[in-house]
N, C-alpha and C positions, 0 to 999 in steps of 0.2 A: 979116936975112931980108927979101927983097923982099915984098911984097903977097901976089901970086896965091903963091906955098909957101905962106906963111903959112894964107890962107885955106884950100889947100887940107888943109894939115895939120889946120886947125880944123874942115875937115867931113868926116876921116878919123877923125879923135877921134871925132864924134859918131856918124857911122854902128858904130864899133864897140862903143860904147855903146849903140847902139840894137841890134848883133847880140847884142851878151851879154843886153841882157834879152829879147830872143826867145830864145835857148838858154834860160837859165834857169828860163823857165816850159815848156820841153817836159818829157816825158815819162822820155824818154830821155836816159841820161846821156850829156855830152858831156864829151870831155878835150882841152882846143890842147896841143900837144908844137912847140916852137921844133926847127929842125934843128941845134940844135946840143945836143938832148936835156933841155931846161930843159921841166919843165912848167907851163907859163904860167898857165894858169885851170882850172877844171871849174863844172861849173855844180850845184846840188844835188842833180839825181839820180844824178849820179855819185857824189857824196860818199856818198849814203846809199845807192850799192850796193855801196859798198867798207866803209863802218861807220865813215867818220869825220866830224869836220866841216868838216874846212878842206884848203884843196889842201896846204899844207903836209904834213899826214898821209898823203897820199897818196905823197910825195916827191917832194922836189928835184929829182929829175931821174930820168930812165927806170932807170939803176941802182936807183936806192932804190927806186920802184915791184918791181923783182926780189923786191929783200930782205927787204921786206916783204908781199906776198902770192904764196902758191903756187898755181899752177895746174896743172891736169889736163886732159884729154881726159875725155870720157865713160865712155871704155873701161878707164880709169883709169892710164892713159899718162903722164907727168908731163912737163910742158912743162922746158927749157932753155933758157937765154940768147935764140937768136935766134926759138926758137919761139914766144916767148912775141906776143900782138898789137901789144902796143904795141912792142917791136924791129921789128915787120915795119910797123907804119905807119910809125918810124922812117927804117925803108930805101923810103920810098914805096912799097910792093907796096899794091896795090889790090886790097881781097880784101870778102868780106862772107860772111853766116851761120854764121861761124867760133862753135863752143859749145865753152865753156871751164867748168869748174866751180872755183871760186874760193875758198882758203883764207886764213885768218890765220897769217904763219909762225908758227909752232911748235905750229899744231893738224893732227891728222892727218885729219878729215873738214872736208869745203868746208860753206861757208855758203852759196854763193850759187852759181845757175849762170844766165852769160852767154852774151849772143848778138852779137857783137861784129863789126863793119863800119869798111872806113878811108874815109878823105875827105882829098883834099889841095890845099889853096887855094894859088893860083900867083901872081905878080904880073902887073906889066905885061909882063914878057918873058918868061912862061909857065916862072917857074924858082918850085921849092918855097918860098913863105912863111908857111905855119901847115900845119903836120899836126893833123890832127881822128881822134879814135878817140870812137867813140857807139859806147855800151856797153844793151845792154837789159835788164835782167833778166827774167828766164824763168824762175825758179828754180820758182812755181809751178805751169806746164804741165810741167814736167818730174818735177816730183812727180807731178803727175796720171798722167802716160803710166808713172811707177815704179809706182802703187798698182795703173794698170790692169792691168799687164804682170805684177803677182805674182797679183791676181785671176785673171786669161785662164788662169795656168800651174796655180797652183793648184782653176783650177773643176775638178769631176770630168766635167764635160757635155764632151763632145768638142766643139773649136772649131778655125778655121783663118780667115785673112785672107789676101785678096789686093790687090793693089793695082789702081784703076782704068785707071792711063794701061795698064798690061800685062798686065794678069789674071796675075802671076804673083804664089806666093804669098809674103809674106813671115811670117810668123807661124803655127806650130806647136803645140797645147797636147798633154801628156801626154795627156789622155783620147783623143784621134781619135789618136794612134799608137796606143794601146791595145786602141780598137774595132775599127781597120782593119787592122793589123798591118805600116804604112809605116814608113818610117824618118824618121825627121825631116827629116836633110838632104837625103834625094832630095826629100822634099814641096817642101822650101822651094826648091830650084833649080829649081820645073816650074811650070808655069801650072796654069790652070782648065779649058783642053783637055785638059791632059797627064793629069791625077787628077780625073776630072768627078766635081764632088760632086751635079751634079743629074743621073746617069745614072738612065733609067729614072722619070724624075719626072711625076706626074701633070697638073702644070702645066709641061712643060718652057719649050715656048714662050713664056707669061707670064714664067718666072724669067729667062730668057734677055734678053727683051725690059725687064724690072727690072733687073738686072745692065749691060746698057749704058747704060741711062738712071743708074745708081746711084742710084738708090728699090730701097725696101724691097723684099724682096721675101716672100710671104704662106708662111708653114705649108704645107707639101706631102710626102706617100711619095716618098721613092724608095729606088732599091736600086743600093750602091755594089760597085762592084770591089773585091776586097781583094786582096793579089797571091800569096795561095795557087789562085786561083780560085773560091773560094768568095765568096759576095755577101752583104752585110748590109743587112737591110731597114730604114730609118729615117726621121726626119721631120728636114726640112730646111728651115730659114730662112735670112733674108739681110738684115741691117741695116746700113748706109750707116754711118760712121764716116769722121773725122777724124784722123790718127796722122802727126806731124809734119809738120807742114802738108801730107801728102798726103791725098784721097780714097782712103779704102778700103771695101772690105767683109769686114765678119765676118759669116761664116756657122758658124750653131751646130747640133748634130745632139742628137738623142734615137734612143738606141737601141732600134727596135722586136723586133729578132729573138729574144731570150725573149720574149716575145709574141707571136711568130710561133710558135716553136717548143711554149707551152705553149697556143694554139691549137691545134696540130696533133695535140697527145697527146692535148689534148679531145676533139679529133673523132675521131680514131680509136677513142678508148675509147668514144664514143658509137657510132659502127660497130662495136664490139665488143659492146655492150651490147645494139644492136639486135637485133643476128643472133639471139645467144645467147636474149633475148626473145621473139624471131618464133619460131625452130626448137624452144624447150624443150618435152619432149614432156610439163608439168607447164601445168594451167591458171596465167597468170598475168594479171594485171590490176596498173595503175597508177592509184591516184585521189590528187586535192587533199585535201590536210587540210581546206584549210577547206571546208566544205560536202559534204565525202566526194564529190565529183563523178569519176566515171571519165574518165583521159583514154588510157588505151589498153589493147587489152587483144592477147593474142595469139589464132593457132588453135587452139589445144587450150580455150582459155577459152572461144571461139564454138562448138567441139566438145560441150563440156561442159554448157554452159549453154542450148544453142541460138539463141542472140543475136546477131547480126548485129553486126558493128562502130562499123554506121552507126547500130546501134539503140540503144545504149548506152553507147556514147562522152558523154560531156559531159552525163551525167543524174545525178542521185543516189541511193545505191544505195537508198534509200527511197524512192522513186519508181517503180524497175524494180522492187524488192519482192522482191530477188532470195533475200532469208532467210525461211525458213517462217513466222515471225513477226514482228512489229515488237518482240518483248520479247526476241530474237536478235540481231538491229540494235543497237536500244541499248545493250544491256549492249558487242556489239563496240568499237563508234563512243566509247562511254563510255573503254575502257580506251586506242584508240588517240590520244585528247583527253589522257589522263594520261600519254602518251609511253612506254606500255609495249608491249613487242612480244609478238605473239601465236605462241603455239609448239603444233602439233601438236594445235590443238581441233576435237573431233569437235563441227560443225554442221550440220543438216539443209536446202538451200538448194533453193531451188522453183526450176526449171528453164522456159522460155520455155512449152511444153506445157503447165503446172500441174502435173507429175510434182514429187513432191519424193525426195529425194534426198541420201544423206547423204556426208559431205565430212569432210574434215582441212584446217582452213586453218590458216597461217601467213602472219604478217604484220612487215616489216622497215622501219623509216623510213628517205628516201633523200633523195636532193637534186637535180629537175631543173632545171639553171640554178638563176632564182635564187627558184625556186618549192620551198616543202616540199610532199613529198609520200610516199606508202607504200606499197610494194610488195606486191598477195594473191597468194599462191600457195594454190592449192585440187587436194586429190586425193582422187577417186572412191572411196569404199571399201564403194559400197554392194554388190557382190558381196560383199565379204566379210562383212560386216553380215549377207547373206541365208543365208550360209552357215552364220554362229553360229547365228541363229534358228531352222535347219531341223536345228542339231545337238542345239539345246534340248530342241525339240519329239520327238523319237525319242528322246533320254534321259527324257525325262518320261515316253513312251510305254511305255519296257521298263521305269522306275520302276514303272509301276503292278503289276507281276507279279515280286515280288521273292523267291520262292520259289528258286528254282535259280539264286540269286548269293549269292556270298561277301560278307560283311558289307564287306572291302576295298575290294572293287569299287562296293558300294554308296557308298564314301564317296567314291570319286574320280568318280565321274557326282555325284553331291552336290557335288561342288566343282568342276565344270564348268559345271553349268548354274545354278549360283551361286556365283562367282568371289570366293573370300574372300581377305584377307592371310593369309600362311601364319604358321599358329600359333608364337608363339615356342618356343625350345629348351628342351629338357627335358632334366631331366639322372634319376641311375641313381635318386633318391627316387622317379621318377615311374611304376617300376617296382615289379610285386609280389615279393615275394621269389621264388614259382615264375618270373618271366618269367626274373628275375635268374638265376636256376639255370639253364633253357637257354639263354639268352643264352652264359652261361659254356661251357656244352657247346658254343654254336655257334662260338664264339670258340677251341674246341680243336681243330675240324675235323671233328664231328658231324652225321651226318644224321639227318633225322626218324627215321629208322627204332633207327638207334643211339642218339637221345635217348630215344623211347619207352621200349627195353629199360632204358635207365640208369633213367630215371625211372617203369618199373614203368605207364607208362600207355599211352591208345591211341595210334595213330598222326595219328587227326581231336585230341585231345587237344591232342596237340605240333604240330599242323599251326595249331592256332587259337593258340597260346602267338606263334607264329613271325607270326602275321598283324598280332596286335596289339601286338607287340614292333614290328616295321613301321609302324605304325601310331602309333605314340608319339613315335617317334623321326627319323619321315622318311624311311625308307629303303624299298627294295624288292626289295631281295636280299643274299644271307646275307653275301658278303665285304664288302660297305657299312653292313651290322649289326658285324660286327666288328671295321671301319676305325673306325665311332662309337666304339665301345669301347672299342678300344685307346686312342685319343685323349684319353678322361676315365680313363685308366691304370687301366683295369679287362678284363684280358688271360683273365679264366677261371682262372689257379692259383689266385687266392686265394681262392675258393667252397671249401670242403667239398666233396665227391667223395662223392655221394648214398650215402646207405647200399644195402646192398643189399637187395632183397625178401627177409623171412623167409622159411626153409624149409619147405613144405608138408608137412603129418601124412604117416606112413606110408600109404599105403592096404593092405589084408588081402589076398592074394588070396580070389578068390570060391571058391573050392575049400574051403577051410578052413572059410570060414562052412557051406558045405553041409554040410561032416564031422559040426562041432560039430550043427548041426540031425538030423542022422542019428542021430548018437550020442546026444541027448538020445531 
């Protein structure tokens, strides 16, 4: 060998000496493949993304590379003979971002998933003398993008992505087909024109203006289309992401329409409340627990009371002094502090005038927002109040001349104008034996007149028997004396059947006596 080969062979040596240990220390694995399929070198990171340590293990030659690791597609496709990378740097094809996920033959799940690129060094007459396959692993971003991708699907929050270079979307979650009632695959064939997720948004403009810039964009209502026609009211962001080396955006939703909707039954039941409130033709009034302060009352209450709206609202009812006494108040305000409700109590309430005036309040605890508070309802009952009194008064009055009333009568004005609990039941012991005898006559279908006869007395006699048989027993006429009766299975046969009145002496006639006198 002449000089200049020589040398130049000497300084082809070292430059590839000095390429290998620049490959060596990259990042990325690299592989030389000779064209006649021998695998020449790999440099460490190759080794250590296949799991061996020496090119040897990788194998001899592009075949044994085959045999010994399986590849796949992502999709889970299984690569063959010429599909495989390294065939195709083989046949010079110039290809790059080829992802492959990478097994050890005879296991059925990859260890590793590559990102794989060719390179082919020429000589001096631009014909193939090293094939280069750099290999990168990625196994961890594509983990990441698997963990994301089962989060996204499994969130319950409705989410959707679209990509920046074309606003169209690529990513679908269960929750927003479920909100909106899309189809999956129409979403994913359509842009962000086609299914505006910021329709109706209160920052449209801003999101709009976020979205092309890809920055975030802020919290905002809006109200989407859904393709019945009906619209859902929701709150809508937009956060800038990263998904295979492309710019995206995911936008997340919260669904406000139960909240729209149980707003709505609020307010109407509060327009329901009010009416009902304002038009009740019962005074009603609303005060604060704490402090008893009124905060609303209706017209029948201002009717009632005489109190203006404006005069009463927002004071305490010990202050307007609207109970005859402060020792009425307290005891009130006392039991509505113990969270008992007030039913049906006769109170005497001083009215705007200084009239007082008596009342039946009830009282209900309720809930305005997110205030406690308790409901009075008050009703008039001082007519009828005035009416007992003046019925007292005239029974006291014809009390005092009790000459021409039946003792009966005296005891039912007696129990009017002093209203006792009615006496407990009596049974037939409470009877004297005479009543018990007409009782039993009455029980046969006997009138005074025909008891009298039976029983040989007067008719005032059996009319007083009959009063206070009434009178014992509760009753106030003859077939409810004898419905009593029968009930405690005392029907009248079983009495004795009066005896009857001895026969009166002969009388003489008056003739006879005159005779015998004559004759004497």
């Amino acid at each position: 060998m002449t000089a200049a080969p020589l040398l130049k062979s000497l300084r082809d040596s070292a430059d590839l000496r000095h390429l290998r240990q620049i490959i060596a220390g990259l990042d990325e694995g690299v592989i030389l493949i000779d064209p006649d399929q021998d695998i020449l070198w790999a440099n460490d990171a190759a080794l250590g993304m296949h799991g061996v340590e020496s090119v040897e293990d990788l194998g001899a030659t592009v075949g044994d590379y085959r045999e010994r690791f399986q590849l796949r597609y992502r999709n889970n496709h299984r690569l063959h003979g010429a599909d495989y990378p390294i065939e195709r740097v083989l046949s010079g094809e110039a290809f790059s971002q080829v992802v492959v996920e990478v097994a050890v033959a005879g296991e059925d799940e990859p260890r590793w998933v590559h990102q794989v690129r060719s390179l082919v060094l020429t000589d001096d007459h631009d014909e193939p003398e090293c094939l280069v396959m750099i290999v990168q692993d990625v196994s961890a971003q594509f983990e990441a993008e698997d963990r994301f991708e089962q989060s996204f699907n499994a969130n319950p929050a409705p989410a959707v992505i679209c990509r920046l270079c074309d606003l169209r979307f690529v990513k679908v979650n269960q929750g927003f087909v479920d909100m909106t009632g899309h189809d999956r695959e129409a979403v994913l064939s359509r842009t962000v024109y086609d299914i505006d997720v910021l329709a109706r948004a209160d920052q449209r403009d801003l999101a709009k203006e976020r979205l092309a810039e890809g920055r975030t964009i802020p919290q905002m209502e809006a109200e989407l289309d859904c393709p019945g026609g009906e619209t859902k009211l929701v709150i809508v962001a937009g956060q800038p992401i990263d998904m295979g080396g492309q710019p995206c955006m995911l936008f997340t939703f919260a669904d406000l329409e139960p909240r729209r909707k149980a707003e709505s039954a609020l307010r109407q039941s509060e327009e329901r409340f009010t009416r009902t409130f304002s038009l009740a033709p019962v005074a009603l009034a609303i005060g604060a627990l704490d402090g008893h302060q009124l905060c609303d009352v209706n017209e029948a209450f201002t009717s009632l009371t005489g109190y203006e709206s404006a005069e009463i609202v927002a004071r305490p009812l010990g202050e307007v002094e609207l109970w005859e006494t402060p020792a009425i108040r307290r005891a009130l305000e006392a039991e509505i502090d113990a969270g008992n409700a007030i039913r049906d109590r006769e109170v005497r309430i001083r009215v705007k005038d200084g009239e007082v005036i008596d009342c039946i309040v009830s009282t209900e605890p309720i809930q305005l927002g997110d205030r406690d508070c308790v409901l009075w309802a008050m009703r008039d009952i001082s007519t009828r109040k005035a009416s007992e009194r003046e019925l007292v008064h005239a029974i006291e009055a014809v009390m005092k001349d009790t000459s021409w009333l039946s003792r009966s009568i005296m005891e039912k004005l007696a129990r009017i104008r002093t209203p006792q609990a009615e006496p407990p039941g009596v049974g037939l012991d409470e009877l004297t034996p005479r009543e018990r005898e007409v009782l039993a006559l009455i029980c046969r279908g006997l009138d005074d007149k025909s008891i009298a006869r039976t029983l040989d007395v007067s008719g005032n006699t059996v009319r007083n028997h009959v009063a206070r048989i009434y009178s014992k027993i509760g009753v106030n006429r003859r077939n409810a004396a004898a419905a009593w009766a029968r009930a405690r299975g005392f029907d009248g046969d079983s009495m004795p059947t009066p005896a009857a009145p001895p026969a009166a002496p002969p009388v003489r006639p008056h003739h006879d006596t005159l005779s015998t006198e004559t004759a004497a």
